[in-house]
C-alpha positions as CSV (number, residue, x, y, z in Angstrom):
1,X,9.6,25.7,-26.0
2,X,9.5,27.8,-22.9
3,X,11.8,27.5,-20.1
4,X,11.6,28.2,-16.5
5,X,13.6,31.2,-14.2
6,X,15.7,28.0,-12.9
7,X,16.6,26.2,-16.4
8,X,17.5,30.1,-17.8
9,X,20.2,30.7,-14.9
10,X,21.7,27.4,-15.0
11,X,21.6,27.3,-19.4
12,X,24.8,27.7,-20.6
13,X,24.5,30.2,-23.9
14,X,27.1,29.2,-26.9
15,X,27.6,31.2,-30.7
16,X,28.3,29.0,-33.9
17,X,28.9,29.9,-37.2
18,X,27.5,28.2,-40.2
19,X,28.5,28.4,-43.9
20,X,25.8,29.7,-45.8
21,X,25.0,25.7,-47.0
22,X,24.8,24.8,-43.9
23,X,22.3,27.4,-42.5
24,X,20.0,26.8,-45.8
25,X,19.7,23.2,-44.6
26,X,19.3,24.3,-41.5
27,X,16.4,26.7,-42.3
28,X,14.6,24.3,-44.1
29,X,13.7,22.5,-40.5
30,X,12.2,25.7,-39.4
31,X,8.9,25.1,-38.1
32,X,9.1,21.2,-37.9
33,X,12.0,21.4,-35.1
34,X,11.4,25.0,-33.7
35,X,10.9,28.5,-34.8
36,X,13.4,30.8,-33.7
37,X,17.5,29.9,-34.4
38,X,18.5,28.8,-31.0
39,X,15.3,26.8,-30.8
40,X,15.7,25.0,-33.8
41,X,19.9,24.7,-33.1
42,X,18.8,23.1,-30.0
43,X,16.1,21.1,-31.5
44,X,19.0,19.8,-34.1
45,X,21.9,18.9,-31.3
46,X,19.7,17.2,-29.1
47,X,17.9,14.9,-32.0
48,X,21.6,14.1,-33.2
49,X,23.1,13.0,-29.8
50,X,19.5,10.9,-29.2
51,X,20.0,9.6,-32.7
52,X,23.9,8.6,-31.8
53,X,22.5,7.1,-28.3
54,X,24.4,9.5,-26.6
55,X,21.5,10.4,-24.5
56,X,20.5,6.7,-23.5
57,X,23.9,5.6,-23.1
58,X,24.9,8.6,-19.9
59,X,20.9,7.9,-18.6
60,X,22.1,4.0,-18.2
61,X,25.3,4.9,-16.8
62,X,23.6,7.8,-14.2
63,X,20.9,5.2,-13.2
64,X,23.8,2.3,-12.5
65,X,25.7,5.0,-10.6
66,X,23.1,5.6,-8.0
């Protein structure tokens, strides 16, 4: 995924540790959700809130706001 000047200077850049476990599971999406480890972290999050209607949920509530 490749991001513009304007979504670079307004990203906000985070570091996480994984246990070993955790990053083998991890590594095995490599490729089906991105390619390089911030890619494929990011891939990961987003999926999980989408999943937990997390997304939706603040989209509805933006929307009703305006």
């Amino acid at each position: 995924m490749k991001h513009s000047k304007e979504a670079k200077e307004k990203a906000k850049r985070v570091q996480v540790t994984f246990t070993d476990k955790q990053w083998k599971l991890i590594e095995r999406l490599r490729g089906i959700m991105g390619s390089d480890d911030a890619e494929l972290v990011r891939s990961i999050v987003l999926t999980w809130l989408a999943e937990k209607s997390l997304i939706s949920d603040e989209l509805r509530r933006e929307i009703k706001n305006e």
